[in-house]
Backbone as a printed PyTorch tensor [residue, N CA C, xyz], in Angstrom:
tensor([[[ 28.8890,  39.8870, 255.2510],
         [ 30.1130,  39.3080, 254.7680],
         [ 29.9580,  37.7940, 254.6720]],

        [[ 30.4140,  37.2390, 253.3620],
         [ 30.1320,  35.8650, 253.7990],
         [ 31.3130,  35.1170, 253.7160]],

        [[ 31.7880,  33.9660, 254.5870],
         [ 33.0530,  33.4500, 255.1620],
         [ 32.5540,  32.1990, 254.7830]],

        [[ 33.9160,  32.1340, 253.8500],
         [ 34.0030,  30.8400, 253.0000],
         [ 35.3140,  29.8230, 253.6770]],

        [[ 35.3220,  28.5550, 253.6230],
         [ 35.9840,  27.9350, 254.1950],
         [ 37.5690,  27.4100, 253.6840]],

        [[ 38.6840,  27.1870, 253.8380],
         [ 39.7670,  27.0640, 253.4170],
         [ 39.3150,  25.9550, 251.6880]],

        [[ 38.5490,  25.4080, 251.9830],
         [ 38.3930,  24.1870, 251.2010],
         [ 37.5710,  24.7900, 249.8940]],

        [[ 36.2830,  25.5830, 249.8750],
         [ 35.4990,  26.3030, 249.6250],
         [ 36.4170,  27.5710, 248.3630]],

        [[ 37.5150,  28.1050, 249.8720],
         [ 38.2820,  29.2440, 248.4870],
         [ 39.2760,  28.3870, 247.5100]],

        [[ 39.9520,  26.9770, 247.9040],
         [ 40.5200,  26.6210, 247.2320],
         [ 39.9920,  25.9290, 245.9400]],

        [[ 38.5980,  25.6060, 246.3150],
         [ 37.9770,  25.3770, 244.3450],
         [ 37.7960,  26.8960, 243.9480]],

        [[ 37.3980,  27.4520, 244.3550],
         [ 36.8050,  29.1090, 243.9020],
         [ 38.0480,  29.6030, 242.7430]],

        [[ 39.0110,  29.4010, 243.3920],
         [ 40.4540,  29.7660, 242.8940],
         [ 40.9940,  29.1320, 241.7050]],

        [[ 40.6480,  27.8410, 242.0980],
         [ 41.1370,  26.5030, 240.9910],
         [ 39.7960,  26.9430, 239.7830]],

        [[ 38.8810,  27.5930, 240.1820],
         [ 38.2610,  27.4740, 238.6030],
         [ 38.1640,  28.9030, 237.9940]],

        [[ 39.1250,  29.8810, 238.5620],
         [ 39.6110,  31.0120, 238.0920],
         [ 40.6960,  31.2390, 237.0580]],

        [[ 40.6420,  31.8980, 235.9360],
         [ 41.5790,  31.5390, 235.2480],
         [ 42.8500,  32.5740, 235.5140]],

        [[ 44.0950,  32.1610, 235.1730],
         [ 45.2250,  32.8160, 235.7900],
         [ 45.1850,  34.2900, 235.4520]],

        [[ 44.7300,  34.8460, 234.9650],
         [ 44.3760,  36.9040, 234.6750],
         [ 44.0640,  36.8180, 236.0020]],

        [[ 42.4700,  36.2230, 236.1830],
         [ 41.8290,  36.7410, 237.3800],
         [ 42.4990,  36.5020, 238.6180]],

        [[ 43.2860,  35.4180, 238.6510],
         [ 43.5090,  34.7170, 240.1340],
         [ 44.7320,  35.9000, 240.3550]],

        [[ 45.3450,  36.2190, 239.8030],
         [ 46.5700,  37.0910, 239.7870],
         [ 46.0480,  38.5040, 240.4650]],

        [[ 44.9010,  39.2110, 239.3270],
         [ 44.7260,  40.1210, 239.7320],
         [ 43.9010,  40.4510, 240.8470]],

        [[ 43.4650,  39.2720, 241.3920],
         [ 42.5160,  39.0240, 242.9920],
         [ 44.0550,  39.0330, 244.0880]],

        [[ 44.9900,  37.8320, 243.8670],
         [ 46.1380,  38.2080, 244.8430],
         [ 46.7720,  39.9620, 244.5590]],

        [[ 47.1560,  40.8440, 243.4600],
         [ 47.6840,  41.9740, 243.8490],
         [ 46.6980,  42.9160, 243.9410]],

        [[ 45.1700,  42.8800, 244.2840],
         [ 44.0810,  44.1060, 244.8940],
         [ 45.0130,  43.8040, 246.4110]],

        [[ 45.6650,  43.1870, 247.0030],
         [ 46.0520,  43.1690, 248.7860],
         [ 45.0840,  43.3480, 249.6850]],

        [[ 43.8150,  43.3870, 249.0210],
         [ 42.6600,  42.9060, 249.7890],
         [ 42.5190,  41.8170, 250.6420]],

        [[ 42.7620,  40.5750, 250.0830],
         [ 42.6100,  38.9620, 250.9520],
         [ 43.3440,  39.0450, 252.6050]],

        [[ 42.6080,  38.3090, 253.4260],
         [ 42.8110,  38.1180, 254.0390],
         [ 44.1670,  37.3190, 254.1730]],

        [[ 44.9380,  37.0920, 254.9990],
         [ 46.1720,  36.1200, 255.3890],
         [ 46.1190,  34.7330, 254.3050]],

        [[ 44.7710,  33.8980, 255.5110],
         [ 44.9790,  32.4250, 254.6530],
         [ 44.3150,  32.4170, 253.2710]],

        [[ 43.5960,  33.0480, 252.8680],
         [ 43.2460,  33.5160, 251.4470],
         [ 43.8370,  33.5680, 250.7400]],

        [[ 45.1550,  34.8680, 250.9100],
         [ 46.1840,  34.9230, 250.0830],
         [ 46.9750,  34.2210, 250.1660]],

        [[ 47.6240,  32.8580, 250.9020],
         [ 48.4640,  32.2600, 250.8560],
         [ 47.7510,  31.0280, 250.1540]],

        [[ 46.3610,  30.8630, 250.1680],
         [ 45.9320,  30.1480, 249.3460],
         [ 45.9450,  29.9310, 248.0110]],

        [[ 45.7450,  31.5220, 247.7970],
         [ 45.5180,  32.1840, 246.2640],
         [ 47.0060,  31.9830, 245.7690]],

        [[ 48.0460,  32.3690, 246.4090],
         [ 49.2960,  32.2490, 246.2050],
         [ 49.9560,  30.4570, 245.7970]],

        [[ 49.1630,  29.7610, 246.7700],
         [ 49.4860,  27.9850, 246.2710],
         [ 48.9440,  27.5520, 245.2080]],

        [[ 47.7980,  27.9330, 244.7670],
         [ 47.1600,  27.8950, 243.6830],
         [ 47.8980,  28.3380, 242.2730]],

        [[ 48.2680,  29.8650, 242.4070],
         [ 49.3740,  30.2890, 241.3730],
         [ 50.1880,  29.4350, 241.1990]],

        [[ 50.9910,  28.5650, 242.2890],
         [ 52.1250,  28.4210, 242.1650],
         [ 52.0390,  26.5810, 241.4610]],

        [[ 50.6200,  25.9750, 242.0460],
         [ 50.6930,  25.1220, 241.4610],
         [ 50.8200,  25.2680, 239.8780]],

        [[ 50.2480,  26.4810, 239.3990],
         [ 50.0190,  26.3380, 237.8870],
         [ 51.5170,  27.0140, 237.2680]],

        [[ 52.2350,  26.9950, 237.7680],
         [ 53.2570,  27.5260, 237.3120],
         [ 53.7730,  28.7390, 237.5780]],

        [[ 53.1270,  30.0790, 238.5560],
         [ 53.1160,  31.2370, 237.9440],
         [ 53.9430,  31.7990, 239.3880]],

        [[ 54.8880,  31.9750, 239.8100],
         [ 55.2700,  32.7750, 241.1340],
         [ 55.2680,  34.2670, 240.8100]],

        [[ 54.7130,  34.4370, 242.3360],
         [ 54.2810,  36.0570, 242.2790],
         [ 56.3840,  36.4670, 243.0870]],

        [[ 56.4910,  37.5640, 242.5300],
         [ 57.4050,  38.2290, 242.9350],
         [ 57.7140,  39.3510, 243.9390]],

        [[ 58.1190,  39.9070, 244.4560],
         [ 58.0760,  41.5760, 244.8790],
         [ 59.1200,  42.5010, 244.6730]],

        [[ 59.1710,  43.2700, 243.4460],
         [ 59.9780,  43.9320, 243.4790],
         [ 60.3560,  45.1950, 244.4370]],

        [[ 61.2840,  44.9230, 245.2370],
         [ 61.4020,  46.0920, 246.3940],
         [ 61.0720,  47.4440, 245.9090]],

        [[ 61.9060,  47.6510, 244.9350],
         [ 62.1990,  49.3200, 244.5880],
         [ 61.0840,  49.8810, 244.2990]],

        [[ 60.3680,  49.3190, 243.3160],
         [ 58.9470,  49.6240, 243.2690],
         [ 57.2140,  49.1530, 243.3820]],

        [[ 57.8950,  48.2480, 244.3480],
         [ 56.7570,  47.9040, 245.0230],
         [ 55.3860,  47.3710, 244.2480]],

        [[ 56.5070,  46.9980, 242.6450],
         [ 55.2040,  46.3940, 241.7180],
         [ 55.3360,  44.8050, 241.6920]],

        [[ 54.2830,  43.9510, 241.6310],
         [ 54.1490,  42.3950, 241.8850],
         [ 54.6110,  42.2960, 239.8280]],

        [[ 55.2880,  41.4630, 239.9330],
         [ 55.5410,  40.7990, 238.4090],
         [ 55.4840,  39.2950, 238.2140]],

        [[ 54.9470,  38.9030, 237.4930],
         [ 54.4380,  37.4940, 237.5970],
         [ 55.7070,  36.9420, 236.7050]],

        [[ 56.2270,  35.9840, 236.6750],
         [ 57.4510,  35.4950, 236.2680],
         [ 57.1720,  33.5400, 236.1560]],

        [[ 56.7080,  32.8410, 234.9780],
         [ 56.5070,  31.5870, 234.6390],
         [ 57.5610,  31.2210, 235.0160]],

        [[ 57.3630,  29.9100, 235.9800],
         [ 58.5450,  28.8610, 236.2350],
         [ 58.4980,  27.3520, 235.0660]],

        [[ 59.6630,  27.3950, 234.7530],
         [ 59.8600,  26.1520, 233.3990],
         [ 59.2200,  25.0890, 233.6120]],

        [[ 58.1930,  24.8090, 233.3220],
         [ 57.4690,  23.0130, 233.6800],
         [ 58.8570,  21.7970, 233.2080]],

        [[ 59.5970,  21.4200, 234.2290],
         [ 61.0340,  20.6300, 233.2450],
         [ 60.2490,  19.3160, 232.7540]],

        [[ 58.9870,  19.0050, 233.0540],
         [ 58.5520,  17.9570, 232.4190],
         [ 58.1990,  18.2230, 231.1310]],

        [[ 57.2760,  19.1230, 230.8020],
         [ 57.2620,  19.2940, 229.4570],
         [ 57.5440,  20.1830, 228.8680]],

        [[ 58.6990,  20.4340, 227.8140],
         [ 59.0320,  21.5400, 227.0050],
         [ 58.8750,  21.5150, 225.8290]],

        [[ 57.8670,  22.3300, 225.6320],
         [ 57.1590,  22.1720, 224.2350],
         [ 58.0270,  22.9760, 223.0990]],

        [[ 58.5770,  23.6590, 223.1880],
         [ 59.4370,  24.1900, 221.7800],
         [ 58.4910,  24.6120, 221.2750]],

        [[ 57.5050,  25.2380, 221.3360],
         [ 57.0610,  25.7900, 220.3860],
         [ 56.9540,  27.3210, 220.4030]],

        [[ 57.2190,  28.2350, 218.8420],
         [ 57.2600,  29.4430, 218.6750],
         [ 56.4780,  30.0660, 218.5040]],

        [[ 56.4840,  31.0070, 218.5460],
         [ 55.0380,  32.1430, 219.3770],
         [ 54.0400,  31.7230, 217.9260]],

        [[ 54.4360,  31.4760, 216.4940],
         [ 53.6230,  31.8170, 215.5040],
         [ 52.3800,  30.4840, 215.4210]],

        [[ 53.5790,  29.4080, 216.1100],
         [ 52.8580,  27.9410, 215.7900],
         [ 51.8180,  28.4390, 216.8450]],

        [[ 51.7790,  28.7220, 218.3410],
         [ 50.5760,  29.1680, 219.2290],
         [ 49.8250,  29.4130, 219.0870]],

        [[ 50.0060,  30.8080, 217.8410],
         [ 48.8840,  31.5590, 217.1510],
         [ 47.9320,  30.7890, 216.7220]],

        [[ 47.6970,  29.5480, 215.8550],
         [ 47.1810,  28.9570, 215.5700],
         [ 46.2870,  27.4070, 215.9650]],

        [[ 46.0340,  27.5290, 216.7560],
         [ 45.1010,  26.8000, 217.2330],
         [ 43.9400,  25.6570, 216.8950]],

        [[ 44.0130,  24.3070, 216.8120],
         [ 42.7410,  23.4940, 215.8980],
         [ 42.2800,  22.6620, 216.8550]],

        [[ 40.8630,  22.8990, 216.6570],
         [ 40.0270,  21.7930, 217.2790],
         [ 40.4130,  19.9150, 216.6240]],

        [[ 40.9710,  19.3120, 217.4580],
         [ 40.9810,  18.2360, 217.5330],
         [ 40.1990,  17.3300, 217.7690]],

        [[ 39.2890,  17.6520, 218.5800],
         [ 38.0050,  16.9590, 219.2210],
         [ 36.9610,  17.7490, 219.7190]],

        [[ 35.7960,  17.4330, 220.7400],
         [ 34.8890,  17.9800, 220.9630],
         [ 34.3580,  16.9770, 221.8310]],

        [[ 33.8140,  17.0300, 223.0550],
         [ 33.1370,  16.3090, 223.2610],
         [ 31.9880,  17.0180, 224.7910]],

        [[ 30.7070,  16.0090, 225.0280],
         [ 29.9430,  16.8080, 225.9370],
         [ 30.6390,  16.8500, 227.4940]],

        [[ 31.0810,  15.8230, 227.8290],
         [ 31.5440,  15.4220, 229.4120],
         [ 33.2010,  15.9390, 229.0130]],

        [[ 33.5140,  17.1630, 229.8860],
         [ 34.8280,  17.6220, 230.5230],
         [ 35.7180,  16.6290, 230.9080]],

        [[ 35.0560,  15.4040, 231.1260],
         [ 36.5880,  14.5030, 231.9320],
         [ 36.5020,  13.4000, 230.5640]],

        [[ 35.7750,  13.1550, 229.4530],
         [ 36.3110,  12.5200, 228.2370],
         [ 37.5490,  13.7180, 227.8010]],

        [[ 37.1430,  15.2990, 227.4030],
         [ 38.1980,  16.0920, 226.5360],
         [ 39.3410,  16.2810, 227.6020]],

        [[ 39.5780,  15.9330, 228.9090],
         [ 40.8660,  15.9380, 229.6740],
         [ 40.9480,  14.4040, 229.6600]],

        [[ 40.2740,  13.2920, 229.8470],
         [ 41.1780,  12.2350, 229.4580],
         [ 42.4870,  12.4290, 227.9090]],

        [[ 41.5370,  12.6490, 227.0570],
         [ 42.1190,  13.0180, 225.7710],
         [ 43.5560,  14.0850, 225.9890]],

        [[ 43.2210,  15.0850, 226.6970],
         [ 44.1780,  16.0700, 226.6960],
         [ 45.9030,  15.4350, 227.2900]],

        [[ 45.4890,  15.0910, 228.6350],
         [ 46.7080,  13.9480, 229.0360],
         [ 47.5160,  13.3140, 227.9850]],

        [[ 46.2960,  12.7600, 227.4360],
         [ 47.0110,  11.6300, 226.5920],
         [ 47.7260,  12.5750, 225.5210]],

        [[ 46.9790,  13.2910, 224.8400],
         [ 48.0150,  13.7340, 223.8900],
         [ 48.7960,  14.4940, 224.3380]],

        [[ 48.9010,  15.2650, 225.7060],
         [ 50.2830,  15.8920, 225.9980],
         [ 51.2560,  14.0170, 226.6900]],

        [[ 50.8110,  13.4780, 227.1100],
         [ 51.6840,  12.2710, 227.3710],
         [ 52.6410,  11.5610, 225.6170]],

        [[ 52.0720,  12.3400, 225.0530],
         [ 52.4200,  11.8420, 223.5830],
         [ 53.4300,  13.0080, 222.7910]],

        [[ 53.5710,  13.8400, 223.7140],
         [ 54.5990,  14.9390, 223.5200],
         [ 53.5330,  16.1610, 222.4830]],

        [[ 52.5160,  16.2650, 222.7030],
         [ 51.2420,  17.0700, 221.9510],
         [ 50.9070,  17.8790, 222.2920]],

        [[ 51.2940,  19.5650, 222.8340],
         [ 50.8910,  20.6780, 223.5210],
         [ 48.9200,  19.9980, 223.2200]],

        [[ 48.2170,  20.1720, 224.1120],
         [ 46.5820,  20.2940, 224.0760],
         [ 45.9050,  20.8980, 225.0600]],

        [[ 44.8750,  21.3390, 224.8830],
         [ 44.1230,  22.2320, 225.7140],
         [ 42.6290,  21.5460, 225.7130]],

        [[ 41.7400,  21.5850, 227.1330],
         [ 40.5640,  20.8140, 226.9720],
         [ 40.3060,  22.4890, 226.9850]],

        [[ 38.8600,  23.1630, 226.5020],
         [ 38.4900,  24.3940, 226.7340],
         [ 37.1390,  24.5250, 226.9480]],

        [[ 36.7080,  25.3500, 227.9420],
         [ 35.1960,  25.2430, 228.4350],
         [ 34.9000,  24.4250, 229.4890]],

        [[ 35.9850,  23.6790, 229.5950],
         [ 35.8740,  22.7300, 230.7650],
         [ 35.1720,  22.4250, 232.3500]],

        [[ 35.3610,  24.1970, 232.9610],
         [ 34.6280,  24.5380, 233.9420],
         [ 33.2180,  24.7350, 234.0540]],

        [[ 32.9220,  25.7640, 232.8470],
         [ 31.3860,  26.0950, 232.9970],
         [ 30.8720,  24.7710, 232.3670]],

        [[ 31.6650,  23.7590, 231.5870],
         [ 30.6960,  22.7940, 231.1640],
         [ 30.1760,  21.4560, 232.2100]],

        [[ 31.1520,  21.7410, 233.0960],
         [ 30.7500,  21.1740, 234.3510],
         [ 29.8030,  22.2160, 235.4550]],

        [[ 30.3140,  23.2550, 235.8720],
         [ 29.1660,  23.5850, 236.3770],
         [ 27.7550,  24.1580, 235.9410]],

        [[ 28.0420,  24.1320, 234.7870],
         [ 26.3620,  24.7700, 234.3590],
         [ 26.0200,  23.7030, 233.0080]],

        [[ 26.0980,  22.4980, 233.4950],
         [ 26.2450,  21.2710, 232.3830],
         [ 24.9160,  21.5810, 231.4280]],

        [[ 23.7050,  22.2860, 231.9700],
         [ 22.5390,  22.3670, 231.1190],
         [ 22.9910,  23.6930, 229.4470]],

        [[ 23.8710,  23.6510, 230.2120],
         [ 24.6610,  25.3190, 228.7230],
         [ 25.6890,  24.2140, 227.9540]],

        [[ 26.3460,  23.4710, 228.5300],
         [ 27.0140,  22.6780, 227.7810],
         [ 26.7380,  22.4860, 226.0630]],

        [[ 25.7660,  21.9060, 225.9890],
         [ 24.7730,  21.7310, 224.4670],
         [ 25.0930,  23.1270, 223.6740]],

        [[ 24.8460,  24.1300, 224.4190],
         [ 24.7280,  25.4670, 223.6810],
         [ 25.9300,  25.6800, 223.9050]],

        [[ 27.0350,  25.7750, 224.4720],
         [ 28.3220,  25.6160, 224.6910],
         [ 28.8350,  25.1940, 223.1350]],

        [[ 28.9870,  24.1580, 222.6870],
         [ 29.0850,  23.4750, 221.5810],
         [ 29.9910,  22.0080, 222.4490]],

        [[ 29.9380,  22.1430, 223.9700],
         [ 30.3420,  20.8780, 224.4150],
         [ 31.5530,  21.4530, 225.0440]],

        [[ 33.1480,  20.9700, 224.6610],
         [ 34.5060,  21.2520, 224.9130],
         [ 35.2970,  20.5420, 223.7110]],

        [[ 35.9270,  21.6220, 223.8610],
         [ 37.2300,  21.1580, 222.7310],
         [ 38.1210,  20.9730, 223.6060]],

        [[ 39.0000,  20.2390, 222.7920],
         [ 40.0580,  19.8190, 222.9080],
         [ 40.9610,  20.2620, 221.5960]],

        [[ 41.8070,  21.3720, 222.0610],
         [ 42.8190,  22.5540, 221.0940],
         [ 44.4250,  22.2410, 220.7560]],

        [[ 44.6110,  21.8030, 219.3280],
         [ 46.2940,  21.4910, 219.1330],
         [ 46.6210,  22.3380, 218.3310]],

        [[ 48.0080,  22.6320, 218.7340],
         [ 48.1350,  23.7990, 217.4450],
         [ 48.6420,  23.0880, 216.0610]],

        [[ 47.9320,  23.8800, 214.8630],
         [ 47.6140,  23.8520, 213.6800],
         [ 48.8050,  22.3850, 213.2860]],

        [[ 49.9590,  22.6830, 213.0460],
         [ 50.8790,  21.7550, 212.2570],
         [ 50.4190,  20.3800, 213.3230]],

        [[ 49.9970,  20.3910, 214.7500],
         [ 49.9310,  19.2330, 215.0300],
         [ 49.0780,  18.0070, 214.9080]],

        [[ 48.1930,  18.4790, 214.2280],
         [ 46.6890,  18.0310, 214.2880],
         [ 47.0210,  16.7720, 213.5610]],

        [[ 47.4400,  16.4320, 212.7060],
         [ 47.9450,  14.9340, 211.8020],
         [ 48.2020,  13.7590, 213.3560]],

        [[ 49.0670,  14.9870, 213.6370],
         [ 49.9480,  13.8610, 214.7000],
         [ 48.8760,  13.7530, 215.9670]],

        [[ 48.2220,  14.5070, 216.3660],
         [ 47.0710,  14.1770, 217.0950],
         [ 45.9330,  13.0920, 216.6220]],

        [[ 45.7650,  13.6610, 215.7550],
         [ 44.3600,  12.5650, 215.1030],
         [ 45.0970,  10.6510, 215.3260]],

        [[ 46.3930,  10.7320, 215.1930],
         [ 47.1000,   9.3070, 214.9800],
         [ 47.1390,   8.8380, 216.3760]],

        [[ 47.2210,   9.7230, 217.2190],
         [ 46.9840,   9.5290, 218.6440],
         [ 45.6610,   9.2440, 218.8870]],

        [[ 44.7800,   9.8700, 218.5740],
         [ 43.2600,   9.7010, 219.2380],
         [ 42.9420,   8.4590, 218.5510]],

        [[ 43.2590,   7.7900, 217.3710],
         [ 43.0770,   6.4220, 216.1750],
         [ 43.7780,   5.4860, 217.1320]],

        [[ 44.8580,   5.7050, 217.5620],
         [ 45.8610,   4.7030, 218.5940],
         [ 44.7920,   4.2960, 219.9260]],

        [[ 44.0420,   5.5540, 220.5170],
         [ 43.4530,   5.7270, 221.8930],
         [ 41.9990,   5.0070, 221.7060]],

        [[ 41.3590,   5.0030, 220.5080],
         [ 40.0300,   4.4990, 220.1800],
         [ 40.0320,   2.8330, 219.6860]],

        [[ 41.5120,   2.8520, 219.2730],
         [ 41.8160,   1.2440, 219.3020],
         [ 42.1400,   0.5320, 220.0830]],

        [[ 42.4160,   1.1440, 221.5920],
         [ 42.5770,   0.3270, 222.8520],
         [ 43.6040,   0.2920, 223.1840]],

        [[ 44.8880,   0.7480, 222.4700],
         [ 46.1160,   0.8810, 222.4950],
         [ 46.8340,   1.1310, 223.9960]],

        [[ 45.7360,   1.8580, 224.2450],
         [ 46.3010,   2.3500, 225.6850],
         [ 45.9240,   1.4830, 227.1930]],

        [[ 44.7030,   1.0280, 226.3770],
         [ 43.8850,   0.4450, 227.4810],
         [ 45.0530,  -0.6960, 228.7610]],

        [[ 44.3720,  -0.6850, 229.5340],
         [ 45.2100,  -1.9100, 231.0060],
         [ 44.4480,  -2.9110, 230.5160]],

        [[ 45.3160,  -3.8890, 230.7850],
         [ 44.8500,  -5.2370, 230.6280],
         [ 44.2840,  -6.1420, 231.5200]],

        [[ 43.4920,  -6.9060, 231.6900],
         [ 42.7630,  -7.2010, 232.5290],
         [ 44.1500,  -7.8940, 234.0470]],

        [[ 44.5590,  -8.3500, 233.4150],
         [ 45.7710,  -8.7900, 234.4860],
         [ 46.8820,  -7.6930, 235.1780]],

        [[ 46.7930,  -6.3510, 234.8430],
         [ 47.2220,  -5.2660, 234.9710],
         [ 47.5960,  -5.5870, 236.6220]],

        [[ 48.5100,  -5.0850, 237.3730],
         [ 48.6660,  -5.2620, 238.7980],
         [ 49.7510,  -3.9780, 239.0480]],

        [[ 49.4310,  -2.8740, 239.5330],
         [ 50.0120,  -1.4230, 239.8060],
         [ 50.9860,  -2.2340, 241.0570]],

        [[ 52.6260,  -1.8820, 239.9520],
         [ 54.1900,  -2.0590, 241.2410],
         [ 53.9640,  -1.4210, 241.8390]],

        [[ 54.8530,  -1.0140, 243.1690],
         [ 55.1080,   0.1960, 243.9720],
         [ 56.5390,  -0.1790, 243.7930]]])
């Protein structure tokens, strides 16, 4: 058996995508702090597990992110465009921030294995960075804004509290 450490299951978890992490908490296999792990993890990403008494089935039920509400309808989803691409995971999530800070549903994708198995990356085709279809105008004007410095701190920059 091998015994992994609180710290250990909590990346394991974090680079699981929400199908799997779900269907690892309802096998009722995990141990105690496992599952309450697996369970903080869900919950950071949005997803609370439920229990329905009567029948004793787990239903996963999305809690509203009130920061961002994207309005968008199931058809615009469907459609999906590469916006960017790039080799290093923390350039296509800098990017991603920014264009959801810009009111821009985005997705960095590949992100995990392109960090841990960075030598597949190349063959990967790198990571995208995913807007859906009608947004891509309004993205590209963002990434033109972000490559012109627009965003950048200024050297005199001094973080209030």
């Amino acid at each position: 058996m091998i015994s992994l450490s609180p710290h250990q299951l909590l990346q394991r978890y974090a680079e699981m995508d929400d199908a799997a992490l779900v269907a690892l908490v309802q096998k009722d296999g995990l141990i105690q702090n496992a599952h309450e792990i697996a369970v903080n993890e869900l919950s950071s990403r949005g997803i609370t597990l439920t229990q329905n008494q009567s029948t004793a089935e787990v239903e996963i039920e999305s809690v509203k992110n009130d920061e961002m509400d994207l309005d968008l309808d199931a058809g615009a989803m469907d459609s999906l465009t590469e916006a960017a691409r790039f080799m290093a995971p923390i350039d296509a999530h800098l990017l991603e921030a920014r264009l959801q800070a810009e009111g821009i549903p985005a997705w960095a994708t590949n992100t995990n294995t392109a960090q841990a198995l960075t030598h597949l990356a190349l063959a990967l085709g790198g990571v995208q960075v995913m807007v859906p279809s009608h947004l891509l105008d309004d993205a590209r004007h963002v990434m033109r804004r972000l490559e012109a410095g627009e965003f950048a701190l200024h050297d005199d920059y001094e973080e209030s509290n």
